[in-house]
Structure formats: C-alpha cells, structure tokens
C-alpha positions, -999 to +999 in steps of 0.1 A: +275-239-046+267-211-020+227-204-017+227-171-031+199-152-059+205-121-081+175-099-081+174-081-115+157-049-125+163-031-097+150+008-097+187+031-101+171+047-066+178+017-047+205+019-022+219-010+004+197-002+034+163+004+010+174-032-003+174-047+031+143-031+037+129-046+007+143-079+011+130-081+047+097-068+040+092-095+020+103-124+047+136-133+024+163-144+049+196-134+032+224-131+048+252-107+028+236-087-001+256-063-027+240-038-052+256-029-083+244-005-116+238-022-148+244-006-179+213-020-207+212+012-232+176+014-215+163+030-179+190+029-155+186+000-128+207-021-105+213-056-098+219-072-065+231-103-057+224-118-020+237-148-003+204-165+018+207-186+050+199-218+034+196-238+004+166-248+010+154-209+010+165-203-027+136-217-045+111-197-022+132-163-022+131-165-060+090-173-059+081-143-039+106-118-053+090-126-087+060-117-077+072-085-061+069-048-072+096-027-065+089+012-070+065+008-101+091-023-119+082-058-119+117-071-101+130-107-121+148-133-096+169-160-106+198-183-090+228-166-089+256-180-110+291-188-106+304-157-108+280-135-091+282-161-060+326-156-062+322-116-062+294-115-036+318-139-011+344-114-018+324-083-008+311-101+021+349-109+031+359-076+023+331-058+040+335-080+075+370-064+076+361-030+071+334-028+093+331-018+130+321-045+155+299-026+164+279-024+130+286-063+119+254-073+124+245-075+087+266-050+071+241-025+078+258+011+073+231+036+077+226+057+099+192+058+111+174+095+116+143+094+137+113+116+136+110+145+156+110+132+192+089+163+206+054+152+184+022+170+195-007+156+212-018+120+209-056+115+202-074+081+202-109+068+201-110+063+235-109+097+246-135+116+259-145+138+230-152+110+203-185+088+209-176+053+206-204+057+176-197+079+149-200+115+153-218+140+128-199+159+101-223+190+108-203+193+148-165+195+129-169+229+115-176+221+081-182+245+057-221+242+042-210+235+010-189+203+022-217+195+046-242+193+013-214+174-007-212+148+021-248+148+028-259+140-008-231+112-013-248+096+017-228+103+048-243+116+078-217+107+105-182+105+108-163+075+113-137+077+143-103+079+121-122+112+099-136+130+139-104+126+150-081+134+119-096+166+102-104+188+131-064+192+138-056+183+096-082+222+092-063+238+118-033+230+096-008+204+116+011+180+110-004+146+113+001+110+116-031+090+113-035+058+118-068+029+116-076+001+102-084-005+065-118+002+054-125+026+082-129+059+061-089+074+062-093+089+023-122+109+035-100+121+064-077+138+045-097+146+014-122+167+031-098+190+051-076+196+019-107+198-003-121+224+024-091+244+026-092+245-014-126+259-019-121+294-008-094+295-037-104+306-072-069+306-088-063+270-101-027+259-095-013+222-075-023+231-040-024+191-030-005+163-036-013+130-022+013+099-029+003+062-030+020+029-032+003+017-059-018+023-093-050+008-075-054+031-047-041+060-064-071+054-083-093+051-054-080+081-038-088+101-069-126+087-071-131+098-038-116+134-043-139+137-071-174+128-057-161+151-032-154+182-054-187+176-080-196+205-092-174+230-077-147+246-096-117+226-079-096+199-105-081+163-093-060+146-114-040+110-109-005+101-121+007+067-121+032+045-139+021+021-165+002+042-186+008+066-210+030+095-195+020+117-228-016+112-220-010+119-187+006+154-193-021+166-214-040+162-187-019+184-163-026+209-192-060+216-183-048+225-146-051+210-115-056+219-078-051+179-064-029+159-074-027+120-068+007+102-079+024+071-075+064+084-065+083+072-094+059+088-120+057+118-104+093+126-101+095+113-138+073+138-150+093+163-132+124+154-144+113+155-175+101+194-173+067+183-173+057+191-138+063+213-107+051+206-072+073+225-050+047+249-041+022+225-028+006+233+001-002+203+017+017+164+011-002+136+016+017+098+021-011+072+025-007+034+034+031+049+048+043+011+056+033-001+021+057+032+006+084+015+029+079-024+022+079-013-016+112+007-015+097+040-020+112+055+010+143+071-015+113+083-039+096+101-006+129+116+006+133+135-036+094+145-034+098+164+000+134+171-006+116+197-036+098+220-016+111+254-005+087+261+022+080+230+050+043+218+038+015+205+057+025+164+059-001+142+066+008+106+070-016+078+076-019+043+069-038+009+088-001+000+105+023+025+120+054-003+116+085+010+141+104+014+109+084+050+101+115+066+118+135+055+089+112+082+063+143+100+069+133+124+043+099+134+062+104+166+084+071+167+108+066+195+127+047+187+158+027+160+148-007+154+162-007+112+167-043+101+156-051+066+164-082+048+161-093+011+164-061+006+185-023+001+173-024-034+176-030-060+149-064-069+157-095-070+128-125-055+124-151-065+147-178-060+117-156-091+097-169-121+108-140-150+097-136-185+096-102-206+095-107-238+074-075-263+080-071-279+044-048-302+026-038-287-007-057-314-025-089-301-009-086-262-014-108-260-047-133-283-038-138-266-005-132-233-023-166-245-048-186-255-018-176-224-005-193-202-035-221-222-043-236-210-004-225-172-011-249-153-033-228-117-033-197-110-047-164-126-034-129-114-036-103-143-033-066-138-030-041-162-039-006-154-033+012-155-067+005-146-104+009-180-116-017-194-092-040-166-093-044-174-131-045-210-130-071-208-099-090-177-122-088-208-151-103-238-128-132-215-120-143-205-152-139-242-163-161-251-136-187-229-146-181-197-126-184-163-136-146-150-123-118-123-136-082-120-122-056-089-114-020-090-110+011-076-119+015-087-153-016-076-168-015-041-181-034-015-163-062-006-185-071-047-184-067-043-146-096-018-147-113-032-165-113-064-149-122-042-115-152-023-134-166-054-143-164-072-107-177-036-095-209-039-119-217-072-106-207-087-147-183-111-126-188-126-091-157-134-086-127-114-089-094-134-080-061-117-072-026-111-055-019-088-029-017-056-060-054-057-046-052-060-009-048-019-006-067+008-033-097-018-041-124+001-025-162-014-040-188-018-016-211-047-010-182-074-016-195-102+014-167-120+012-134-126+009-112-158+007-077-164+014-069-192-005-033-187+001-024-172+040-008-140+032+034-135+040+026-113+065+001-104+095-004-072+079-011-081+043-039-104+061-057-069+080-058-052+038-071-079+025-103-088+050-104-049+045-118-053+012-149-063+028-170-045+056-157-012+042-174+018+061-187+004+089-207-026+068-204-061+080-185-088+062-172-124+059-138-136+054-128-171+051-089-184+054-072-214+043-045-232+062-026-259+047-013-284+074+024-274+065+014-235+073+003-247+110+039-237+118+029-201+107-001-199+128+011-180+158+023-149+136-015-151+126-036-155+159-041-117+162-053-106+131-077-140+128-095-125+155-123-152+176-121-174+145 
C-alpha cells in the first residue's frame, strides 16, 4: 500500500495550487495530490487525495490536517483506501505525461502573477523621521476628535507600525504594512479609516476589513468600537459559525465598518443579503494567515466585486514571498511600511526561556512552572485532543484553567475568553485558533507546551503577551526528539 491520505471536506473554492498551498503551509510532505467535487445533498465541497513521501509521514499528516481549518470548515483526514490510492497513481501517471519538463516539478500548473513591480516608497523604523520611541498621535495630523478618542482610551504616543502606517493610509495609498504581533497594527488602520469616516453623515459600508479567523475578527471589531464611542459611525463583524440570520439583522440597522471572515461574507452576498462593492477602503490583515488557510480564492471574489479600485491595505507580522501569489490584489503604488525589521526575530520586551524536557516531565515542570507565576498564563498545545486532556489534568490538579479550539462552538469560545479576560480563570489553554485575534492585556506569560509547526506560529503566540509595548515572559518546551527542529527555531527564540 502506497502512503497516501484523502483530506475530506474540502471548501468547493479550493483549486490544485490553493491545495498545495495548504498542504505546504502546514509542513505535509506529499508528493502527487488530486482534487475532486463531492456530491453530499449538502454545501458543495471537494475531496483530495495525496500521495506523501513516506509511510512513516501518514500518521502525522492525518494528525495536523485534523486539526486544521480550511476557509471557516473543520477539514477530516483519514488513510486513503484502495481505491482512492489506484486513481490517485493513475492521475499522477497520467499527469507526468502531459506535462512540460519544464513544470514537472510537482505538477504545479499555475501560473504565478506577481504584485505590481513599480511599489511606492519603502518606510521603516529606522529612518530618520520616526524616533526609535514612539511618537505622539497629536504630530500625525489627527483630527481633535480622534486625538480626544485616543487620549481618553489611554494612548498618548504612537507605536512605530501606527507613525509610520497612517500618515500615507490618510493621504489615501495603497499600503503594505508589516510588524510584529502585539505592536499596535489594528490601530494603524482603524484610525485612518475611522478618520476618513467622521466627516461623513450618510451611513452606508464605507470599510471593510477581512480576517483569518473568528477571534481576531472579533478583536478587530472591539477596537473599532472604542475607537468610534459616541460618534455616529456603526461597526459591525461577520463571521462563520454563528447564526447568519442574526447576523443580517444586524446589517439592518446599517453599517459604515465592516469586519468579516471571507467565506461568510461572500455567503451573505450570495445569498442577496449584502453588498460591498462600493467600499471605499479593503482591509486584509494577518495576509500570510489568509494564505496558509486557503483564503487566497475567497480574497480574489471579494476584490474581484468592486467597480472602482479601493484603497487596499494589507498588513500582517510576516510578509512570506508567497504574497505575490494574492493574485486577486491589484495595489497601486504601494507604500512598503516595515517596522521591527523583516526578519523572524521577537520582541525584545518578551523575555523567554527554553526548557529541554522529556515528555514524561512536561506537566510536572508545567505545575512548577504555575505555582511561581501569580498572573495569568496562556499555554498552547498543538492539537485539540491534547489541549483538552492537558485543560483536564489541570483542573484535576487543582488549577483554575479553560480551553479553546476548533471544535467548541463559538459562543463557548467567548466565553471561555471573557472569563480568562476577567481574571475567573488563570489559565486559559489552547491551539494555535488563539495564536492571532486574542488581544487581552496583562497576560505574563505564555507557555508552549508543544513547539509550534512553524517559526512563524511561534512569533503569534509569544505575541499574546507583551502587547503594546508591555513586557512579558514566554517559556518553550523542547522534547529531546524536537532537538532536530531546533535550527528552524533559533531566530524567533531570541537570547534564550
């Protein structure tokens, strides 16, 4: 028998190269894959079926992808049978004939459409205009009312991503942002569209901002509205997983922002329940997430709707090279924003520790760990199974802990957040659905108690803690077999 998995529920929107994508993005090493339609007299999806390198990777393939998300669906792997392995060798045959030698490699067949190669000026924290500190709101030409808004929510000074960002984001260009996590990038968009919006009595969808994920379309919307208190400007979020009846009686009332995960917006649309096409400004935040999820078909039908080019701002903590394949996204002379650097490297305010651990030793060391911290602690594991079996041991043990992930519904989700966030739990254990979107302030710690699949996952979730410019602790654990991983991981562990 052939090594080979068949991934099932599948979104209908999936094509071979967003499958790759998806499949690479989440370290599977397959070798052939195929992609068919299934019919189940319920939402359209798609099967695939893809032949790995090695036996030996089958059991782990089918691990992650059953914890993976795939465009709002919870995807279900399994070990391919007979007769998906026979038609997948056939295709694979078939396919090496037909194809070029140039385009072997892979089977990959398409093409690839970069971003405009003329973009506009770079900008980074090193240059002259931005302090290395953070620079006041009052000097970026700020209306008085935002000034006031800002000033009563507490902030004073600007962090570098928001001095750098919303300056060229008022002056209406096209940008690409990009800092670290926790370093204030909501704010640097939210202001500039909010500020843009105020002047404007007539309530229609001016804004749209799309996320990856529930969570930090959540987020996002919290922040537009402490922003907007009290003026006559609407935000509403959209998101899959919750009631889509509710969430069109919402709409009802109006809205000037909206915040939506791709799938649900472009089901509300298709459904006659929505119209963005006359938005004047698009928002794609955490961009590499949109792509490692498979959203990058999703992205290409939102902007594919407008008749006029709007303002596009994209930003995210990594700029992967793979942004030239948002082959949908039309920038027009993009100002590059850049602060904290384009390399992997932490926060400098996140002090961390690398504990080397046999698996036998992970919860005792995780207890000794919690009985020295008195604030709360975030701890990610890296599956659902474990992350509710470790929430289990530490209740047992006396500890007052929660969990999040993919399988419980959303309004538990928030709730399991609310309570963490009000200080009811200490401990708030989850998968990587909280590595981007949880944004709660005074968390001192966070523990890894599984490394992360990738460098980057490990930069979200040490970005939980030391959020705007606060300091915080993060403590990883490395199993001896995971030593081999280590040099993917130097970088982003920083000193530690």
């Amino acid at each position: 028998m052939f090594p080979a998995i068949t991934i099932r529920n599948l979104p209908s929107i999936f094509n071979q190269f967003v499958l790759e994508k998806f499949l690479s993005a989440n370290r599977i090493q397959w070798k052939f894959v195929t992609l068919c339609a299934v019919e189940n007299g319920a939402e359209p999806s798609q099967e695939a079926h893809v032949l790995l390198n090695k036996h030996s990777e089958v059991h782990k393939a089918i691990q992650i992808l059953n914890e993976c998300e795939a465009s709002d669906r919870l995807v279900k792997a399994a070990e391919a049978d007979e007769a998906a392995v026979e038609l997948l060798l056939a295709e694979q045959e078939e396919g090496q004939d037909d194809e070029k030698p140039s385009r072997k490699k892979r089977g990959k067949t398409v093409e690839e459409a970069p971003l405009p190669q003329e973009a506009g000026p770079a900008i980074s924290e090193e240059d002259d205009e931005v302090d290395d500190l953070r620079v006041p709101f009052a000097s970026l030409g700020l209306s008085p009312a935002i000034l006031q808004r800002l000033e009563h929510l507490g902030f004073e000074n600007a962090m570098p991503i928001q001095a750098l960002a919303i300056p060229p984001a008022m002056e209406g260009c096209d940008l690409i942002g990009q800092a670290r996590t926790g370093t204030g990038k909501t704010l640097a968009f939210a202001i500039p569209m909010v500020e843009r919006f105020l002047s404007q009595s007539v309530r229609r969808l001016r804004g749209l901002v799309l996320a990856p994920t529930r969570e930090l379309a959540i987020q996002i919307k919290e922040v537009f509205d402490s922003l907007i208190e009290g003026s006559h400007l609407r935000a509403v979020v959209v998101y899959g997983g919750d009631s889509i009846i509710d969430q069109t009686i919402e709409l009802r009332e109006g809205v000037d922002i909206l915040i939506a995960t791709p799938g649900r917006l472009l089901d509300m649309r298709e459904r006659g329940r929505l119209r963005f096409d006359a938005a004047e400004i698009i928002v794609l935040d955490e961009a590499d997430r949109m792509l490692d999820m498979g959203f990058l078909p999703q992205i290409a039908a939102v902007l594919g709707c407008f008749h006029d080019h709007p303002q596009t701002l994209l930003f995210s903590a990594t700029i992967p090279s793979e942004l030239n394949k948002l082959t949908g996204v039309t920038l027009r002379n993009p100002v590059l924003v850049e602060a904290g650097g384009g390399d992997l490297t932490p926060l400098n305010t996140v002090s961390q520790k690398v504990l080397y651990v046999s698996p036998e030793e992970k919860l005792r060391l995780l207890f000794d760990l919690l009985d020295q911290e008195e604030g709360p602690i975030l701890v990610f594991a890296k599956t659902k199974r474990s992350t509710e079996r470790l929430a289990q041991q530490l209740r047992s043990a006396g500890y007052h802990a929660t969990r999040i992930h993919g399988d419980i519904s959303q309004s538990d989700r928030l709730k399991a957040v609310e309570s963490f966030r009000k200080g009811i739990y200490k401990i708030l254990v989850a998968t990587d659905v909280a590595s981007r979107g949880l944004d709660i302030e005074g968390i001192a710690h966070v523990v890894n108690y599984d490394l992360p699949m990738a460098p980057e996952d490990h930069l979200h979730r040490i970005g939980r803690t030391a959020r705007a410019g606060a300091s915080g602790k993060a403590t990883t654990f490395i199993t001896h077999k995971e030593r081999r991983t280590m040099k993917h991981f130097r970088t982003v562990l920083g000193q530690s």
